[in-house]
C-alpha positions in Angstrom: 121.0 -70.4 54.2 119.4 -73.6 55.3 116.3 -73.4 53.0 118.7 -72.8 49.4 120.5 -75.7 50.9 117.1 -78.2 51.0 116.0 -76.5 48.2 119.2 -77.3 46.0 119.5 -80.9 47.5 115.9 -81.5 47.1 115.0 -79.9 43.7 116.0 -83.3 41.3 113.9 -85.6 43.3 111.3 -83.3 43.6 111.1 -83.3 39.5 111.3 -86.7 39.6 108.7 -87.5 41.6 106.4 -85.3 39.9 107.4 -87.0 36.9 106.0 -90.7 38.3 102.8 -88.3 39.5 101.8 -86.7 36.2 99.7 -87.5 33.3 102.8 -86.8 30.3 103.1 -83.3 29.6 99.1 -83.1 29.9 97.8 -83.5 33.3 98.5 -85.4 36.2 96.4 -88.0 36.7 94.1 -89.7 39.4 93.1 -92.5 37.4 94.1 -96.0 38.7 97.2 -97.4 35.6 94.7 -100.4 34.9 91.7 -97.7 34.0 94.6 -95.9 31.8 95.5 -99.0 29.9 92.0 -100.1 28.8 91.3 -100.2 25.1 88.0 -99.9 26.2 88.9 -96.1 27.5 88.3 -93.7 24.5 91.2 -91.2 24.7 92.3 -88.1 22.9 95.4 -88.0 20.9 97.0 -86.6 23.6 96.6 -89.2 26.0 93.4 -87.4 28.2 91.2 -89.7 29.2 87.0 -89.1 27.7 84.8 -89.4 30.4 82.1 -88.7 28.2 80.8 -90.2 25.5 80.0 -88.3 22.2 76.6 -88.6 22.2 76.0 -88.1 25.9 78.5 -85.0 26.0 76.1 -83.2 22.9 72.8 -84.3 24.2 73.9 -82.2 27.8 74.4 -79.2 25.7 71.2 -79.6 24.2 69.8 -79.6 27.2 71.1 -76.4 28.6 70.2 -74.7 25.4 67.2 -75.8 25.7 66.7 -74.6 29.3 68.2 -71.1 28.6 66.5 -69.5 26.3 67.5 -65.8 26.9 70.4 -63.6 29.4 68.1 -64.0 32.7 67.6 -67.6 32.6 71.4 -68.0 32.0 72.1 -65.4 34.5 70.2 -68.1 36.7 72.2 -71.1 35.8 76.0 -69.3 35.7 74.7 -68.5 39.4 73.4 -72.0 40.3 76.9 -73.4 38.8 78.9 -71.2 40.3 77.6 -71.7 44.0 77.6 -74.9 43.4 81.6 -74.8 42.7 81.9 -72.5 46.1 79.4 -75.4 47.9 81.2 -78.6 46.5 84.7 -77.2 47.4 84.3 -75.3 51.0 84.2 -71.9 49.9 80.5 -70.9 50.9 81.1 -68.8 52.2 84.4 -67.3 51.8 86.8 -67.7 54.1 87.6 -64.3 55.5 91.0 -62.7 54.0 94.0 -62.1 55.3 96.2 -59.1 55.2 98.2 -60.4 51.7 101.7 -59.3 53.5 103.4 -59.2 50.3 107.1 -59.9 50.5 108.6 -58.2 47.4 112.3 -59.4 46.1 114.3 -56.9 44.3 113.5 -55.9 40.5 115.8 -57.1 37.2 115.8 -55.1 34.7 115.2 -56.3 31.3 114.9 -55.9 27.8 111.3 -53.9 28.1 110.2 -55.2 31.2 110.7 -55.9 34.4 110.8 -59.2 37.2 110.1 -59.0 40.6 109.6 -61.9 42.8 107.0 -62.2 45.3 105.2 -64.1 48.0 101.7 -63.2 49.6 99.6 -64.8 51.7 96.3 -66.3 51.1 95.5 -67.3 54.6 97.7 -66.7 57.9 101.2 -68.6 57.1 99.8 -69.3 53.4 102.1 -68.4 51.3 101.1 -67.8 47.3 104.6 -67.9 45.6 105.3 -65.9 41.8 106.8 -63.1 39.8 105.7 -59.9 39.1 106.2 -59.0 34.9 105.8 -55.2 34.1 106.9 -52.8 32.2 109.7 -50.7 33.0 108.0 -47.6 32.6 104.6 -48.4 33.7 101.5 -46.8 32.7 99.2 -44.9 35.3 96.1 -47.9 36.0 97.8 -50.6 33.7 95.8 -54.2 32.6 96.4 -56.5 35.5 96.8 -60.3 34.2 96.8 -63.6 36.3 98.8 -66.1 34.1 98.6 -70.0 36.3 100.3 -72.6 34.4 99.9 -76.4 33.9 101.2 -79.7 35.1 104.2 -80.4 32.8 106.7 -82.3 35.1 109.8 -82.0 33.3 112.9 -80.3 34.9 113.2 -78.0 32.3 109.3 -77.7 31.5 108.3 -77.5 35.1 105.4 -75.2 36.0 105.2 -71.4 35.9 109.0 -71.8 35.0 109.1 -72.9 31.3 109.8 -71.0 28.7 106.8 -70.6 27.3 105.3 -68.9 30.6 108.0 -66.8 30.6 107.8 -65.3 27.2 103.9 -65.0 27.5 104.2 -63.0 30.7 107.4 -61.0 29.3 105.2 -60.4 26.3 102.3 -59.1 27.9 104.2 -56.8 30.2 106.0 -55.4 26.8 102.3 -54.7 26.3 102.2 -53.0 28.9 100.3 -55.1 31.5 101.2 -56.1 34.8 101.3 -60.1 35.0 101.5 -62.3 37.8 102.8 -65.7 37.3 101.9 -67.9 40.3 102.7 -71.4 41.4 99.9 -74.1 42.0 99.7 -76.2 45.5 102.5 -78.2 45.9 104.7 -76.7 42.9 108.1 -74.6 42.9 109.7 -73.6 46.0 107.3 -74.2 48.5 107.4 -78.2 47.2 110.9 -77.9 48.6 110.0 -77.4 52.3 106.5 -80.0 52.5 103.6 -79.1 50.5 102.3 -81.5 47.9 100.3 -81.0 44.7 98.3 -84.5 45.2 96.3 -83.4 47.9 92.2 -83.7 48.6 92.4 -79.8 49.4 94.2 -78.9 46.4 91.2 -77.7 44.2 90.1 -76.0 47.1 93.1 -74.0 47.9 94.1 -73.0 44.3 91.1 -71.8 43.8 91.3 -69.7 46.8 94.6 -68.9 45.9 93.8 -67.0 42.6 91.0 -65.0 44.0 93.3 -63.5 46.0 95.9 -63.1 43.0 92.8 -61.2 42.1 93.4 -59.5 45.3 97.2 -58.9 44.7 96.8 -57.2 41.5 94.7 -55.1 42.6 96.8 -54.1 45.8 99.2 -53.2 43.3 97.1 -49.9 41.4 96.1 -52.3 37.9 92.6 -51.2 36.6 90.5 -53.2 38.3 87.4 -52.9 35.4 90.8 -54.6 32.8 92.2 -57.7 34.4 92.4 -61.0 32.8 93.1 -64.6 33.3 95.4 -67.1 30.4 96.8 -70.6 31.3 97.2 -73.8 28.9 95.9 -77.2 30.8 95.9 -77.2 34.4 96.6 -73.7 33.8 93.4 -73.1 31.7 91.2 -75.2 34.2 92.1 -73.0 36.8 91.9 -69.9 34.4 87.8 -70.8 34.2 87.6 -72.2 37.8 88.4 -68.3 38.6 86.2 -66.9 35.8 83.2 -68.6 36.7 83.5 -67.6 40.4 85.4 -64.2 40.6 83.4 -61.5 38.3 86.4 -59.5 38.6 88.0 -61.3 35.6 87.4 -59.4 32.8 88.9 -61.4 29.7 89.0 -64.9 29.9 91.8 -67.1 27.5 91.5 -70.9 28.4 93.8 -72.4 26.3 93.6 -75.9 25.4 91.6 -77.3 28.3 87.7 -76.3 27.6 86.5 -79.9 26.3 82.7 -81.2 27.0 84.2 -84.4 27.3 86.7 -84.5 29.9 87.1 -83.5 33.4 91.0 -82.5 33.8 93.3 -85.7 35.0 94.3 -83.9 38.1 93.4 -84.0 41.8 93.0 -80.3 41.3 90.4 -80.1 38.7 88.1 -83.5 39.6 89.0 -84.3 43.3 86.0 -82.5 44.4 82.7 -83.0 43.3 81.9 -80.2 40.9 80.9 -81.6 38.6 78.1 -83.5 39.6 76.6 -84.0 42.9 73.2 -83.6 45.1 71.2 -84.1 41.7 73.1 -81.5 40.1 75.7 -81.8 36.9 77.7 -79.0 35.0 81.1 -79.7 32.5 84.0 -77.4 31.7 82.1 -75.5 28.4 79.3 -74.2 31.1 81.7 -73.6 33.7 83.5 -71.0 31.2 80.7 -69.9 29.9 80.1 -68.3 33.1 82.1 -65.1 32.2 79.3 -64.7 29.1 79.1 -61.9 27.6 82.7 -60.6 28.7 85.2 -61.3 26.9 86.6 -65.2 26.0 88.8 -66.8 23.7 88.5 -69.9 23.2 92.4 -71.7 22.4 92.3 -75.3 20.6 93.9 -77.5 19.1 93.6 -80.8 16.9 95.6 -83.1 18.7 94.5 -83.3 22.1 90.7 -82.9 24.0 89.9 -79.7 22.4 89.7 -80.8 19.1 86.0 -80.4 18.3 85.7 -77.4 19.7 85.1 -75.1 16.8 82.1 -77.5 15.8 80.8 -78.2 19.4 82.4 -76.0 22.3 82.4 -72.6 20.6 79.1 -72.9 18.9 77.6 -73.4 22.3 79.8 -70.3 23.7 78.1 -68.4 20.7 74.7 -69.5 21.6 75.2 -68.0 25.0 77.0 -64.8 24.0 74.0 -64.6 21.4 71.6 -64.2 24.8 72.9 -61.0 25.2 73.4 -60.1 21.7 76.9 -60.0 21.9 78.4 -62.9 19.9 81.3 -61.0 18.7 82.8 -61.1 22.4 83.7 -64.6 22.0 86.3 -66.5 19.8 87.9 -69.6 19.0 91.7 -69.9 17.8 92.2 -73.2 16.8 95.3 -74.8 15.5 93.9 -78.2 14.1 97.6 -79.8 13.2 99.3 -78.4 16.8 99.7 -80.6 19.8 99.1 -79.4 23.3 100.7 -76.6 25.2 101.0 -72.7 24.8 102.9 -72.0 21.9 103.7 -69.4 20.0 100.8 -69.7 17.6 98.3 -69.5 20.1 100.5 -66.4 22.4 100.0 -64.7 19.3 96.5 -65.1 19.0 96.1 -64.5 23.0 98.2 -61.6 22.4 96.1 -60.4 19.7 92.6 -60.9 21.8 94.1 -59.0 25.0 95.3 -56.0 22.9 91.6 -55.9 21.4 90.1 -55.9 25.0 92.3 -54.4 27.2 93.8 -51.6 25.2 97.0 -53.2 25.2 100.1 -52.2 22.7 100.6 -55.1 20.5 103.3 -53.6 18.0 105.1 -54.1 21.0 105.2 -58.3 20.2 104.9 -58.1 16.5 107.1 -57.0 13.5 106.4 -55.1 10.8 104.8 -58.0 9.1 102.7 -58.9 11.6 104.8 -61.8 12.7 105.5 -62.6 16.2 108.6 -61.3 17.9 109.8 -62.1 21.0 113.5 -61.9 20.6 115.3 -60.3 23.6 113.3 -62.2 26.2 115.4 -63.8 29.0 114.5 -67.2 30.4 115.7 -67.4 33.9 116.8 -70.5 35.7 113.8 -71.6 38.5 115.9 -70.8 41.5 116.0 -67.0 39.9 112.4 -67.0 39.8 112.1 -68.2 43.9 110.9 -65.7 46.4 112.7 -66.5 49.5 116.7 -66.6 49.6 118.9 -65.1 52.1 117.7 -61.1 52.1 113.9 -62.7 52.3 114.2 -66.2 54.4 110.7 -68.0 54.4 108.5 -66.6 57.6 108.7 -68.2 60.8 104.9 -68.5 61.1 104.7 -69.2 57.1 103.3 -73.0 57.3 105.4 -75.8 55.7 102.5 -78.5 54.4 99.1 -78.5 53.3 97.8 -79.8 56.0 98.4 -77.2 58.6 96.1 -74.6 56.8 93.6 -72.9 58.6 90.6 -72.3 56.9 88.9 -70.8 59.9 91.6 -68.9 60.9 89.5 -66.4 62.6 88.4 -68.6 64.9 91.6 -70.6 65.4 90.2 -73.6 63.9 
């Protein structure tokens, strides 16, 4: 009873804080407010910050093009960039894994699917906190789909528990995928009891964390050869932070994050040097590109970072799908008059990509016109959505801030 009591009492001032933390309903930021405030910063319309120029951000393109001429020099660089990722963050090599020690909550029933909290562990004591979307009468092997979410601080916009999450991963499991919608470090319940999102380990950990959401899926019977990865902002740099090191994902849908001119405004997307170190540099567009030549779509818009990327992002993705003769495997959906986010234009068209490459059912989400429907979809309140209450109390040996994880855990270190 104690922890629905702290998490009740602390739940407001949690939001709040975040609020004063995060970047607008973008990304949170790591930027000192004087840097912010320039008028010598070039921004996007959205408020992210270009840490790029222009011409320097086109003339790096042009350099990998250069470079990579066909698949096996590409299959060179996707491997340099993605052990330099594991390097730069602590994850080469891999930590060894834990049993996950799934703690399941009970199932609602709903209007063609299903919910089903959970908490798993990542590391001993780690706890990885979500819900479970799937349909009520599930198909033998189903798609398996990893759906991390952004940094939108609002109470009512808050993380894996806005609206828009929900209907995305109530759609997909209409579609008949099972979806796993999973908080980031520091975010929903486990924010209640110690752990922080601002942390130098954050990138680390998340990481870490969805490879063994990876892990989860598959624990759970989904075709392994058919799992994919969608998230919008903080959700979408994490949704190619996993592609580019996990081969496991499948389909790739970064949505409104893959921009050669901007590094995410978070702790968790540029507070390890990925990016650039030891004589090496990378961006977001190669990172993604990493999945090449499985499936990606590309989701932009006009009004924030992504807004050049159907003249400069997704021609370079169909210069490295074209290595292996298989442009058609990549797309762009861009919306040039739409702000940031995950809205319903671009669920449809994610809806739309997953259905073509995962064999899911998409009359399930659209009308008879071809419109969009998601009518019947319940939007549950965020303590609904927790793990742990009363029938499953948070683990004595689960750990309560970031700093008590042990990465070495097999050594006791």
């Amino acid at each position: 009873m104690g922890i629905l009591i702290t998490i009740k009492s602390t739940l407001l001032k949690r939001a709040l804080a975040l609020g004063l933390i995060l970047l607008g309903s973008v990304s949170c930021s790591i930027e000192s407010e004087k840097e912010q405030n320039s008028h010598s910063v070039e921004k996007s319309k959205a408020g992210q910050i270009y840490v790029i120029s222009e011409e320097e951000g086109k003339e790096f393109l042009d350099s990998i093009r250069e470079s990579n001429t066909n698949s096996v020099e590409w299959r060179k660089r996707a491997k340099v960039i993605r052990s330099h990722i594991l390097k730069t963050t602590g994850l080469n090599p891999w930590p060894a894994k834990c049993a996950l020690n799934p703690i399941f909550g009970e199932k609602r029933l709903l209007d063609g699917y299903q919910v089903q909290n959970v908490a798993f562990e990542s590391l001993p004591g780690v706890y990885v906190t979500g819900s479970i979307y799937s349909p009520i009468n599930s198909p033998e092997n189903p798609a398996g789909v990893l759906s991390p979410h952004g940094h939108w601080p609002k109470r009512e916009d808050y993380g894996r528990y806005r609206p828009d999450v929900q209907k995305r991963c109530a759609s997909m499991a209409r579609m008949g995928a099972v979806v796993f919608s999973y908080d980031m470090v520091g975010y929903g319940q486990l924010a209640d009891i110690g752990w922080i999102h601002k942390h130098p380990e954050t990138m680390k950990l998340q990481i870490w964390n969805s490879i063994r959401s990876v892990d989860f899926l598959v624990s759970l019977g989904v075709d392994s050869t058919r799992i994919a990865c969608t998230g919008a902002s903080g959700g979408g740099t994490q949704t190619f932070h996993l592609g580019a090191v996990d081969p496991r994902v499948d389909v790739s849908i970064p949505v409104v994050m893959v921009s050669y001119r901007t590094l995410g405004g978070c702790i968790c997307e540029n507070g390890m040097p990925i990016h650039k170190s030891e004589g090496f540099r990378t961006n977001h567009v190669e990172m993604t590109a990493c999945v090449a030549p499985k499936p990606l779509l590309l989701v932009s818009v006009g009004m924030d970072a992504t807004e050049a990327t159907p003249e400069v992002e997704f021609p370079f993705m169909q210069y490295i799908y074209g290595l292996y003769d298989k442009k058609e495997m990549v797309e762009n959906a861009h919306f040039p008059n739409e702000q940031h986010g995950y809205g319903p234009s671009k669920r449809e068209a994610a809806y739309t990509f997953l259905a073509k490459h995962m064999d899911l059912d998409l009359s399930k989400v659209m009308d008879e016109e071809g419109k969009l429907q998601e009518r019947g979809i319940v939007i549950e309140d965020i303590e609904t959505l927790y793990p742990f209450d009363e029938k499953h109390p948070f683990p004595e040996h689960g750990i309560k801030n970031n700093n008590d994880v042990g990465w070495n855990w097999k050594t006791g270190e």
